[in-house]
N, C-alpha and C positions, 0 to 999 in steps of 0.2 A: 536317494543317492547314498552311497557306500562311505560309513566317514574312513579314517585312517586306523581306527581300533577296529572296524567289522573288516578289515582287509589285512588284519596283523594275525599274525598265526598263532592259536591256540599257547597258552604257557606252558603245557606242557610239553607241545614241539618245540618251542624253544627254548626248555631246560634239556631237550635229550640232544637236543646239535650241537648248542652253542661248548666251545672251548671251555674248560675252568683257565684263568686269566693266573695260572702260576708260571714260576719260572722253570726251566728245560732243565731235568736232572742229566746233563751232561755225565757225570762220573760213571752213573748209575747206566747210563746208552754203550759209552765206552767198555764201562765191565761188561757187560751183556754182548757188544758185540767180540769180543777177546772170548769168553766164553761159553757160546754156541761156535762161533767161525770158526774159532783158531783149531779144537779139534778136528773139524774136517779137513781145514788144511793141511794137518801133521798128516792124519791118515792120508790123504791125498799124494802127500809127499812120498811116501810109506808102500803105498800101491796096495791100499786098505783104508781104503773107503770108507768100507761096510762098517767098519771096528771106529771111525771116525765119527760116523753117523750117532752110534749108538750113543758113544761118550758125549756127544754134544746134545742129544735127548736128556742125560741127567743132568748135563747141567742147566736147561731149561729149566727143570724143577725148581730150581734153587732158583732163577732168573725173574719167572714168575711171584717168588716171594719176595724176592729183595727191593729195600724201601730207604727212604730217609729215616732218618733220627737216631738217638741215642744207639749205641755198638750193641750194649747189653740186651737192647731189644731188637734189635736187627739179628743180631745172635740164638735170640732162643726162636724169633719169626724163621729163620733161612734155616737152622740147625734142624726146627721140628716141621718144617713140610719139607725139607731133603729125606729125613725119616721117614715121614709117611710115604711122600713119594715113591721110594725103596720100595720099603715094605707091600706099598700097592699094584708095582710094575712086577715086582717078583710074582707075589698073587695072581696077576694079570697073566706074565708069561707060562703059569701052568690053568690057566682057566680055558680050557678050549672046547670044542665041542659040547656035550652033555654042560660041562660044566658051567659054561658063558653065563646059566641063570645067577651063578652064584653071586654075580656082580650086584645082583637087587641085595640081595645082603651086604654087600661091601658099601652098596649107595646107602642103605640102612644107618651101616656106621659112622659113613663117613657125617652124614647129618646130625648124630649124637655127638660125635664130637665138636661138631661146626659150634655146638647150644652153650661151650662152655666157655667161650673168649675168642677174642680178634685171632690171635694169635694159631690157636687152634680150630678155629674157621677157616684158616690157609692151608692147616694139615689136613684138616678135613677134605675141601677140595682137593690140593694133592693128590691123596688117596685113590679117590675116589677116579681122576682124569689119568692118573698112571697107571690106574689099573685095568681101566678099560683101554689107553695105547698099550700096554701088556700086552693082553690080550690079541688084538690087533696085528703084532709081532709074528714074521715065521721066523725067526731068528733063534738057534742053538740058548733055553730059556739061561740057563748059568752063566753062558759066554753073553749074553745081551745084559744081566743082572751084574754083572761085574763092571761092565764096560759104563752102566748107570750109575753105580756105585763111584768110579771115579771120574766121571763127569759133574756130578754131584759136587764131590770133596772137592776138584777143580774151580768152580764156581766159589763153594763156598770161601777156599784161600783168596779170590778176587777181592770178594765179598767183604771179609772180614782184617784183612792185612794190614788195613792203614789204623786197626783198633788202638794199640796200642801209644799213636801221639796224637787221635784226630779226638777218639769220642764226641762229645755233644759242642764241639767248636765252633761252628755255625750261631748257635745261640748263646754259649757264653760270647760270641765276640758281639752280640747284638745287644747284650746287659751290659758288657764292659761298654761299650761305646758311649752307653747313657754318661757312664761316669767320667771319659773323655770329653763331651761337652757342658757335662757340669763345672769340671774345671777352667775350659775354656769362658764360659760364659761368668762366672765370678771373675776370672784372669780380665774380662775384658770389663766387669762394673767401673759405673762412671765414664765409660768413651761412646764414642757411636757407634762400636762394636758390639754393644750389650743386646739390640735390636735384634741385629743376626746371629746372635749365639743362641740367646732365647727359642728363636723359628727352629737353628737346624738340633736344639734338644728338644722341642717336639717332636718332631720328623725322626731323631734317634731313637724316644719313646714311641712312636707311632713303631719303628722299623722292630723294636723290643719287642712290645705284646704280639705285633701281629705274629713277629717267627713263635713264639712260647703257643701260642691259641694255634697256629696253623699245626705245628709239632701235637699239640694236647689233643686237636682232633681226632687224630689215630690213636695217640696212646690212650686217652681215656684219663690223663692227669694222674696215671698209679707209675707212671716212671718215676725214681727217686730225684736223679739225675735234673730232669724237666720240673719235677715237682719244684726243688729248691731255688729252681734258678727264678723261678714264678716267683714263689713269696718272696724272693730277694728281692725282687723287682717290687714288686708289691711293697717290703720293708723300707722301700729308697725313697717313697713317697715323703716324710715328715724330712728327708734331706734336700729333694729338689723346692719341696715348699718354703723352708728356712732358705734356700740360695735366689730362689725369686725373690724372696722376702729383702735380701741384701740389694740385689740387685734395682728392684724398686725403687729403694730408699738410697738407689747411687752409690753405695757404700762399697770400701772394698773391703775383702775376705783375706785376712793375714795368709801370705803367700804359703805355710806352713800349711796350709789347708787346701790349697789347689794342689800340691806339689802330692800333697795327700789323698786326692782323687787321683791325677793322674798314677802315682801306685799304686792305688784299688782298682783302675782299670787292667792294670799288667799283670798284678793278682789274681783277678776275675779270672783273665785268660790263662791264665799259668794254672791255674784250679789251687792255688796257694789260697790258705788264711789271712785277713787283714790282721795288722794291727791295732792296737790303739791307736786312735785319732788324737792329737795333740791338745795339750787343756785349751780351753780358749781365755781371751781376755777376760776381768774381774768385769768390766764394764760395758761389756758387748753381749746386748741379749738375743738379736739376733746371729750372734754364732755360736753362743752357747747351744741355742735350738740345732744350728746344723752340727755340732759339738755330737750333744745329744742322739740326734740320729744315726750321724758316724758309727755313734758306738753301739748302737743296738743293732746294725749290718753287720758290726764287727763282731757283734757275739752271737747273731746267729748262723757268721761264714763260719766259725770255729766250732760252734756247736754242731755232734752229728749225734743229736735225737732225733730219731725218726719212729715216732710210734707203731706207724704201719710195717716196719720190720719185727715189730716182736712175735715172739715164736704162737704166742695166745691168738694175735690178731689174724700170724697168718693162718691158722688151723679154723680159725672163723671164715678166711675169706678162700678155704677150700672148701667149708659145707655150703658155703654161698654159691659158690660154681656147682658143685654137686646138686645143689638145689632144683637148678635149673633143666634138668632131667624128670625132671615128675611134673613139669608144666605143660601145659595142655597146647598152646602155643611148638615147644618143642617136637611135641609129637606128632603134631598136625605135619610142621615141616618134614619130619623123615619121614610121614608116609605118603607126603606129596612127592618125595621124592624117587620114593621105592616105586610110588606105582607111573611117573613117567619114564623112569627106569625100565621098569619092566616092559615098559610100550614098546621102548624103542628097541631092548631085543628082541624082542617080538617081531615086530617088524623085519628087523635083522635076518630071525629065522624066515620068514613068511616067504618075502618078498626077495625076489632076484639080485640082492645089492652085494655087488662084488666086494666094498667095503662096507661091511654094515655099523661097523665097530664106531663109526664116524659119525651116525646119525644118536646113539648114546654117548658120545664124548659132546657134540653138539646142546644136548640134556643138562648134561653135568656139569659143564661150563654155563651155561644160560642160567640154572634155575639152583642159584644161588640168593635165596631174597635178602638174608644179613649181607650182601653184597651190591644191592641195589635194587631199584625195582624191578620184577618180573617182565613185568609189562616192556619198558624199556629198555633191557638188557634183552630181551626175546629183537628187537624190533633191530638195536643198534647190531645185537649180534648176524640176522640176517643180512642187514643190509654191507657191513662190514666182511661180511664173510662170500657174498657173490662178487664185492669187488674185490676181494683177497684170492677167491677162486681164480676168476678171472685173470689174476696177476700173475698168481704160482704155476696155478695147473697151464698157464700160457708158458710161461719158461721153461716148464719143462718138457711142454710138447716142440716146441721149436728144439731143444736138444742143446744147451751153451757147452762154450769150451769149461772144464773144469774150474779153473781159476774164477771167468766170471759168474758162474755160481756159488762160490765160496766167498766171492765179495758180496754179491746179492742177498747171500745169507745174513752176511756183518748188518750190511743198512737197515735190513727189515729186523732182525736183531736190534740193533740199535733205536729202533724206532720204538720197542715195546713199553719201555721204560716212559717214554714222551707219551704213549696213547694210554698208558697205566692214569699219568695224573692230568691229561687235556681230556681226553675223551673215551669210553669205552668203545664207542663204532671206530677209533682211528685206532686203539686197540688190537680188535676183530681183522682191522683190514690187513693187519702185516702179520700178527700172528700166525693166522690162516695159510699165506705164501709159506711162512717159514716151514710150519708144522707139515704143510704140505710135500716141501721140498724133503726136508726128512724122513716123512714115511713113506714117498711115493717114486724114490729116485732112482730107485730100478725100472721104473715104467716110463723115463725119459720117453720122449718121442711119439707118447699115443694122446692123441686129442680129445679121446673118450672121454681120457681124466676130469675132464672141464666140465660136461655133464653129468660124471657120474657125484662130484663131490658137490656139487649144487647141487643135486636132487640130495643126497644126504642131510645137507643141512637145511632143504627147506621140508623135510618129516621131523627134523629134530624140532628145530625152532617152534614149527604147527602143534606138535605132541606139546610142548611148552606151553603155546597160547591156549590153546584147547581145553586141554587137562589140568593143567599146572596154572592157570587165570581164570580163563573164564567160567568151566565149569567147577572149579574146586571152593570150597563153600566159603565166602570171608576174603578172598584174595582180589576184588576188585575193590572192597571197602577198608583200605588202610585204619587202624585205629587210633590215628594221629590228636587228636581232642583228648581223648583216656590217654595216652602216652604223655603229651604233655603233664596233664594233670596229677598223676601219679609221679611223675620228676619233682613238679611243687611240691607236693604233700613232704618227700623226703630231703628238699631243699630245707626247708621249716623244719621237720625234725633236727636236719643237722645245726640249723639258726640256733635251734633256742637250746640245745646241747652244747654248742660250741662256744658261745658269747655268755654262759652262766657259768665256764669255765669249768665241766664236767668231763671229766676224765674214762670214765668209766665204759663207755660206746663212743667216743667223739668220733677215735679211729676207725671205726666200721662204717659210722654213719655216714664221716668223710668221703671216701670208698663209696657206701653205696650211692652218694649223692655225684659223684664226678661220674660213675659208673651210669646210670641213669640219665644225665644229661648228654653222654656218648651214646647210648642208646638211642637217645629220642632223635638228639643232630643225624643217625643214620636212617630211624624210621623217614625223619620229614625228609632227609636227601632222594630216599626209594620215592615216597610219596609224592616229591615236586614234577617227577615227569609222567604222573598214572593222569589220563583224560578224563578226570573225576570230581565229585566234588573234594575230595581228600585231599587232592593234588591242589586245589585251586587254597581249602583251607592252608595246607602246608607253606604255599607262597607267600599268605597272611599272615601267617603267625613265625616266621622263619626270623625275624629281630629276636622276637622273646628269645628264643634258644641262645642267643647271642648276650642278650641282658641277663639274664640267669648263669649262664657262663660267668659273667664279671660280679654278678652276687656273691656269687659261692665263690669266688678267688677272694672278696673283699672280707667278707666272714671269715674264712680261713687267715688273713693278714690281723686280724682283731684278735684270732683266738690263738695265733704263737704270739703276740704280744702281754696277752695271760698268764699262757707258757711261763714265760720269761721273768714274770713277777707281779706285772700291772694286776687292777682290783676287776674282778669280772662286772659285764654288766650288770647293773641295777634292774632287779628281774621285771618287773614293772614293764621297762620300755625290752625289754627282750620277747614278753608276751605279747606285746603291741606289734614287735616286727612277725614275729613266726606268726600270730593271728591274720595280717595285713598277708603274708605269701597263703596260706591256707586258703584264704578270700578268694586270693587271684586263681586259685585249684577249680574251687566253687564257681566261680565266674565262664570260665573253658569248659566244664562238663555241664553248664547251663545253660551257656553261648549266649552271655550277656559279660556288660560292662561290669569292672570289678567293682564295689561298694569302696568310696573314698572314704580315708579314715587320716586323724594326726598323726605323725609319726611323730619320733623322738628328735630332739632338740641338739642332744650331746653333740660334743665337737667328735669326740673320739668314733662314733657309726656314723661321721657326714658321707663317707662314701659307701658305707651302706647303705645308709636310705637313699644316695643319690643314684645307686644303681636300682634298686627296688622301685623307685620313686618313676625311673625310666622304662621298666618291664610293667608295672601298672600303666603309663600313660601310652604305649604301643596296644597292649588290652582293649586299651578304650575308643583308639581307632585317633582320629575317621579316617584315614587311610593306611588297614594292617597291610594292606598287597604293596605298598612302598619297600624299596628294597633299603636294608640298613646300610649306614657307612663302613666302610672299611671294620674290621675287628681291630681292637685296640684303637683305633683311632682317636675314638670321644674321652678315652679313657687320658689322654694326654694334652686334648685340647684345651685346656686351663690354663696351661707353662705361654702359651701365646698371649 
């Protein structure tokens, strides 16, 4: 008889269906439906369409990159796949006949560039999907390039408008808020209020790490902006310790000191410098300690070193991108991608497909791997894309009044943004309608449409599984076990660089260590929904990635406190911690438990070794397939 686990569906079906459990970027729905809709509505108005259609194609470009977080990177993400996009639709609209090959070169590039950051991973794709809707286009090519052009700039003024009073607002007001219930919680020592203030500064610390860690996922921790507001929060630690400390011992906090949070919370927000914290009493050691802390937030909100801007570092962390051009890795990917490319024109030319352009845009979109796994983007994108068929090519064979197409436009617009961070198949399914309505809306009225763009995207998607997984050498065995372990190895180099208080690489090594652990957090997300063993190890080892997250923040919190003047560690126990991460390297590429060792005593690395402490004892099991709590969470569960 069948128990409840032989009747439960595979993990990796249920990492490629289920929802991610965030919250609805509303703002980001609303721009995107203002800009795809509203052009065709103007044209509409206008008695030109056509010229409305066009302009809400570029802004798609821009629509497709635009994201949360910081403006400055929201800026150079939307500003450089608006560029590529450009650049590739143009290319696109003179690539026709004879030419159409030429797009296997442009997929060429567009892959070289995808090798050299997140950021230009988007342009890359851009390129790459504007070039072939170019192409696709019977459209006057200058009159359609122009009309992209400010579709594009459209978008991007949505995009960027609110830059100048919003920036990274979201998460300072989730740092400030800490410091609003640290006030409240000393304001309430000694009552029966101190209970409840305590909970809801957990739960502020809990709401803190997770927006910093959910932000740091995309950026990779090299945003300055993100970066600071992290080790602030990080730095606040020896202040909430000292106000529990008060709070304990029932004691109240000279009102001069609350009144002195709540201004650092309004600070926080305002992006103002704190001041001096006020002396404390001769005779009061626990507020000397929160005295103390006060003031080491207060000198690193005023302080603006930031190593990773010097001119040295950054010319290091251009050969470091450049680098990544002569890796074998790299290259495997652009030629997986030139030669499903070239399939699908192929095909294109071969076969009878009135659109053929659809079944390589299909390619280019799918067989994105830094974007997810193959396997599962090939699967969701099918199945997303016959029910988007299905949707679009259905409206527009029934033939709507104008108006309720241009609303039609807005919702499924509006939805992209929601299938961007719940699910790529819920993605697929409104993209599709949309993408559809705008290249196919001269053909209102023919039913064909419905069969002809299904059969398009089921050669794409195939050409995908086919070529691009199954038979391409390496692409069903994720190397998630070596990925990991190579993240350790340069965790531990930056350990024992950074906590010996060595100046000399700390900043690169920094870098490459947040870099590295963004990397890995992307390989195991591809890997959690491949039907493999990879996928199954991924599910296992997915805490680590999250405990090593909080390592490398916790080291980083030790080594600006260096910065600042403190004695570096005592080399002794610094080789004991990078040795102990090393192990755990050793351990993963041997697929055994990591070798237990002492660690060090110091008060000053207790949250070091108690984050290490917690990536060792997930190593050891006995159940790695358990999923971890909440990110940030453990990190605050102490203040209770």
């Amino acid at each position: 008889m069948s128990t409840r686990d032989d009747l439960a569906a595979p993990h990796w079906l249920r990492e490629l269906l289920k929802q991610k459990p965030v919250p609805l970027p509303w703002k980001r729905a609303l721009r995107a439906a203002v800009a795809i809709a509203g052009p065709v509505a103007v044209g509409m108005a206008a008695g030109r369409i056509d010229l409305g259609v066009l302009v809400s194609i570029g802004a798609l470009c821009v629509v497709f990159a635009d994201s949360d977080g910081p403006y400055r990177y929201r800026a150079q993400r939307t500003v450089w796949a608006a560029a590529a996009g450009t650049v590739g639709y143009l290319f696109g609209n003179f690539a026709g006949g004879p030419a159409i090959w030429s797009l296997v070169l442009v997929a060429g590039v567009s892959a070289l560039i995808s090798a050299s950051g997140s950021n230009a991973s988007m342009g890359g794709l851009q390129l790459l999907v504007f070039a072939i809707l170019g192409a696709g286009q019977a459209a006057d090519p200058w009159l359609a390039w122009r009309c992209f052009v400010v579709g594009a700039g459209f978008a991007l003024l949505l995009s960027l408008a609110a830059w100048p009073v919003r920036g990274a607002a979201v998460e300072r007001a989730a740092v400030a808020a800490v410091y609003d219930h640290l006030a409240a919680m000393l304001a309430a020592s000694g009552t029966s209020a101190a209970r409840g203030a305590r909970r809801d500064l957990t739960a502020a610390l809990n709401a803190a790490y997770d927006a910093l860690l959910d932000a740091r996922s995309h950026l990779a921790g090299r945003d300055r902006s993100y970066r600071r507001l992290f080790v602030m929060l990080t730095e606040t630690t020896p202040v909430i310790e000292a106000s529990v400390a008060l709070v304990n011992a029932k004691r109240q906090a000279p009102l001069e000191f609350v009144e002195y949070l709540r201004d650092a919370a309004d600070r926080i927000r305002a992006r103002e410098p704190l001041p001096e914290p006020p002396d404390p009493p001769a005779d009061a050691r626990a507020v000397a300690q929160l005295h103390t802390g006060l003031r080491a937030v207060a000198d690193f909100r005023r302080g603006d070193d930031d190593p990773d801007l010097r001119p040295a570092e950054e010319r290091a962390g251009l050969r470091e991108r450049l680098s990544v051009f002569a890796g074998r890795r790299t290259w495997s990917l652009v030629l997986r991608l030139m030669v499903c490319v070239g399939l699908a024109v192929a095909l294109g030319r071969l076969l009878p497909l009135e659109h053929s352009y659809w079944v390589a845009l299909t390619v280019a979109i799918v067989l994105k791997p830094d974007f997810g796994s193959v396997f599962g983007r090939a699967v969701l994108r099918g199945l997303g894309t016959v029910a988007g068929v299905l949707l679009g090519a259905g409206v527009l064979a029934i033939d709507p009044p104008g108006w309720v197409l241009v609303l039609l436009m807005a919702v499924a617009a509006a939805a992209l943004p929601v299938g961007q961070v719940r699910n790529y198949g819920m993605f697929s399914t409104f993209v599709t309608p949309l993408v559809l309505v705008q290249l196919d809306l001269a053909e209102a009225g023919n039913w064909a449409l419905v069969a002809a763009r299904l059969l398009d995207t089921a050669l794409g998607c195939a050409i995908v599984l086919i070529f691009g997984y199954l038979l391409w050498p390496g692409a069903r065995h994720p190397r998630v076990g070596e990925d990991l372990a190579d993240a350790l190895d340069i965790v531990a180099e930056y350990l024992d660089h950074a906590l010996l208080g060595r100046r000399g690489e700390r900043s690169s090594l920094r870098r490459q260590a947040y870099r590295a652990l963004s990397d890995v957090r992307t390989a195991f997300q591809q890997s959690l929904v491949e039907p493999s063993a990879a996928g199954r190890r991924a599910a296992a080892w997915w805490p680590v990635i999250v405990g090593l997250e909080r390592l490398t923040d916790a080291v980083t919190g030790v080594a600006v406190a260096i910065d600042r003047g403190a004695d570096p560690i005592e080399e002794p126990d610094v080789k004991v911690l990078a040795a102990t991460v090393r192990e755990a390297a050793k351990a993963v590429r041997g697929e055994r438990a990591p070798k237990r060792s002492a660690l060090p005593k110091s008060e000053r690395l207790a949250r070091v070794v108690g984050e290490l402490t917690a990536v060792n004892a997930t190593l050891r099991g006995p159940n790695l397939a358990q999923r971890p709590r909440r990110r940030g969470r453990a990190a605050a569960d102490w203040v209770s």
